[in-house]
Each structure stands twice: as structure tokens, then as C-alpha cells.
C-alpha positions as a Markdown table, in Angstrom:
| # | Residue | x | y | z |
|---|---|---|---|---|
| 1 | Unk | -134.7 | -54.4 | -12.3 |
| 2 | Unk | -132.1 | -53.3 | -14.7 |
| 3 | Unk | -132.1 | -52.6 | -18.3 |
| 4 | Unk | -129.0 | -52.4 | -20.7 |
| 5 | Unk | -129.3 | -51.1 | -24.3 |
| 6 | Unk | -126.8 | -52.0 | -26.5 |
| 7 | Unk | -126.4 | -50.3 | -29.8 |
| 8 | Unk | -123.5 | -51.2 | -32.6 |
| 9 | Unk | -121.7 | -53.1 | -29.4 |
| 10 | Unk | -119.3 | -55.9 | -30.1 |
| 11 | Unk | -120.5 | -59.5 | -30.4 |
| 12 | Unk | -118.3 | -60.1 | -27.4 |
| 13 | Unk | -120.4 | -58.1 | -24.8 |
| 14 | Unk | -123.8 | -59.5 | -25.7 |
| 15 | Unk | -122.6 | -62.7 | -25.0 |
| 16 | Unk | -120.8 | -61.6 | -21.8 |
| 17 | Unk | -123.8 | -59.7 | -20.8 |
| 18 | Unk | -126.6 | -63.1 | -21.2 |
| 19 | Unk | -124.4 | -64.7 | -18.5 |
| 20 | Unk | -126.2 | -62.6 | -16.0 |
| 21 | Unk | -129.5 | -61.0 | -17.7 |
| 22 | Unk | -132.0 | -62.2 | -20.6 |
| 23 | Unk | -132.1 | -60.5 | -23.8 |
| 24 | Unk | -135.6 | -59.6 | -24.5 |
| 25 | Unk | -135.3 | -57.9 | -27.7 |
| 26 | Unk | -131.8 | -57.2 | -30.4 |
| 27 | Unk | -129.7 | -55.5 | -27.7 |
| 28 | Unk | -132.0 | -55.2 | -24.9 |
| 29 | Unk | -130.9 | -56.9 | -21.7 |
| 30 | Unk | -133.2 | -56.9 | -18.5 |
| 31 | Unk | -132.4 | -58.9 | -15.5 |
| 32 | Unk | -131.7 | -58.1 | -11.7 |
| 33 | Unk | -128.0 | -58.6 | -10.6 |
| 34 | Unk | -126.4 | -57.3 | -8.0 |
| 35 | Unk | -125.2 | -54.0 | -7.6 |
| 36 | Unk | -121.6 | -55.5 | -7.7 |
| 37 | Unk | -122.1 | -57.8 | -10.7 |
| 38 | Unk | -124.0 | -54.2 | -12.3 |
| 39 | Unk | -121.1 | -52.2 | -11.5 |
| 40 | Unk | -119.0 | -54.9 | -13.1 |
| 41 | Unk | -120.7 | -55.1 | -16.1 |
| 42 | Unk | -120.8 | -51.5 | -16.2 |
| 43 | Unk | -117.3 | -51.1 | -16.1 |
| 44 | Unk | -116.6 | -54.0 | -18.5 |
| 45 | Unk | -118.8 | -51.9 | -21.3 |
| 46 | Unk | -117.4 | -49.2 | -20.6 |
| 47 | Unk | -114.2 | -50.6 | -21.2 |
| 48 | Unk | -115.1 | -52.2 | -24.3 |
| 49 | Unk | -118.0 | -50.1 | -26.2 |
| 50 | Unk | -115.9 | -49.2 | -29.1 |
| 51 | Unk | -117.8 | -47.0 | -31.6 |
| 52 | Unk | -120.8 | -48.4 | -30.1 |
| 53 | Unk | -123.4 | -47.1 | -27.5 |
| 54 | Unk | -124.4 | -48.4 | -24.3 |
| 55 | Unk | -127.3 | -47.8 | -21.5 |
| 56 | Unk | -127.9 | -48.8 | -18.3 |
| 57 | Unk | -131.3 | -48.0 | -16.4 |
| 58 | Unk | -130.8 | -49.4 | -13.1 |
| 59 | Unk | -132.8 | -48.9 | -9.4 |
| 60 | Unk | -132.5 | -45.4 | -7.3 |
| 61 | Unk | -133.0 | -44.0 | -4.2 |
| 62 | Unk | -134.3 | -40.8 | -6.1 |
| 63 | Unk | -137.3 | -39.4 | -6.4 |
| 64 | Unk | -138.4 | -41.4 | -9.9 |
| 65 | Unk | -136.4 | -44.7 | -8.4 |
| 66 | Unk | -134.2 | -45.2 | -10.8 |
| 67 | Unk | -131.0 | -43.7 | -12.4 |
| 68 | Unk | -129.3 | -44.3 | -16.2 |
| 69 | Unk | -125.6 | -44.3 | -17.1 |
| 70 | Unk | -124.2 | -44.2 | -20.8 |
| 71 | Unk | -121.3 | -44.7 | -22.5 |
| 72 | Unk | -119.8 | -44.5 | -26.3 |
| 73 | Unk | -121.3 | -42.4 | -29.1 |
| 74 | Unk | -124.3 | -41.8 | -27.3 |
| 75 | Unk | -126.8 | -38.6 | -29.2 |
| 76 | Unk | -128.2 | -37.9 | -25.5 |
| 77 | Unk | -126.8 | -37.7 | -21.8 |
| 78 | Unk | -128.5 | -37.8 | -18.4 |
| 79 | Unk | -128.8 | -34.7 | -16.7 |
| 80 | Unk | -129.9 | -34.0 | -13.4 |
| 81 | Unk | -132.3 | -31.1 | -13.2 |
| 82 | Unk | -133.2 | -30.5 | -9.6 |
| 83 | Unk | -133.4 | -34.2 | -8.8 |
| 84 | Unk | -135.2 | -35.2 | -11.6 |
| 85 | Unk | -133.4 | -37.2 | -14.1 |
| 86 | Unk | -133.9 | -35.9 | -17.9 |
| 87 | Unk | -131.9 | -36.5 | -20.9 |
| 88 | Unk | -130.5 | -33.7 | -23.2 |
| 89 | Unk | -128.9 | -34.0 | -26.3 |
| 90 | Unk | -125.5 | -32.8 | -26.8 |
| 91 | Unk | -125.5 | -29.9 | -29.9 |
| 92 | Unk | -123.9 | -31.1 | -33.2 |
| 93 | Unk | -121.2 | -29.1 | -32.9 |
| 94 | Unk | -120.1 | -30.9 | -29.8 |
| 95 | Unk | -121.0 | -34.6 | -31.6 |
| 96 | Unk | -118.6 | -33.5 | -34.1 |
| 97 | Unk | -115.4 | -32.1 | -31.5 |
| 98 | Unk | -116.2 | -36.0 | -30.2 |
| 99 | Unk | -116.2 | -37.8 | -33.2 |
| 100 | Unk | -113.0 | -36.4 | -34.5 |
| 101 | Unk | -111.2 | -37.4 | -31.3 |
């Protein structure tokens, strides 16, 4: 199964995005495609996030089975610590270095 979070995301990509998952909730997309049709729509947000935040929990071969990708403005990151997937947020300071670029 994979889930996609959309947060302040153009009207364009929710409506690109129910082509190939449901929308269970404002901005919350589950469905299973592909891993081509994923990576496509992965790279098709990334493209096209704006200002906006996206997520994308999707299956793994790791150790908890699954793996999460972000793009945009996003407060927290995945980090890999020892093969187990946690997420860290990035200090202000660096949010702000971001923000201005």
C-alpha cells in the first residue's frame, strides 16, 4: 500500500493524483500502484510541489517494510538510523537558510 500526504499542494496534483489512488481524507491519498506509476507520480510532485509539502509512505524491503520520501517545505526529513527509518526535524535556523532561497 502507498500513502501520499499532500499539504498546501496545487489543485492540479490532487486531481492528477485520484487518477490512480483514493483520497481518504483532505490530502490523503492511499492506493497501490505500481512502483513505475509511484515513481512517476513521485517525480511529477516533486516537480510541481510549489510552496507546498509532499509525503510518500510506500512498501520496503527494510526491516519495518516500508520507506517515506518528501518533498517541499517539509518541518521533518527521513533519516536512516542503522536501518531504522526515523524522522528528525531540521533546526530553525536551517528552515530559515531554506525559506529565503
Amino acid at each position: 500500500m502507498t500513502v501520499i500526504i499532500l499539504i498546501a499542494a496545487p489543485e492540479g496534483l490532487r486531481g492528477h493524483l485520484t487518477r490512480w489512488m483514493v483520497e481518504v481524507n483532505a490530502g490523503v491519498f492511499v492506493g497501490n500502484p505500481s512502483r513505475r506509476i509511484r515513481d512517476r507520480l513521485w517525480e511529477l510532485l516533486t516537480n510541481r510541489i510549489g510552496d507546498g509539502q509532499a509525503v510518500l509512505v510506500e512498501p520496503s524491503t527494510n526491516e519495518q517494510r516500508w520507506a517515506v520520501r518528501t518533498a517541499g517545505r517539509n518541518r521533518w526529513r527521513p533519516v536512516d538510523y542503522e536501518g531504522l527509518i526515523l524522522s528528525a526535524r531540521r533546526p530553525a535556523h536551517t528552515q530559515d537558510r531554506q525559506s529565503r532561497n
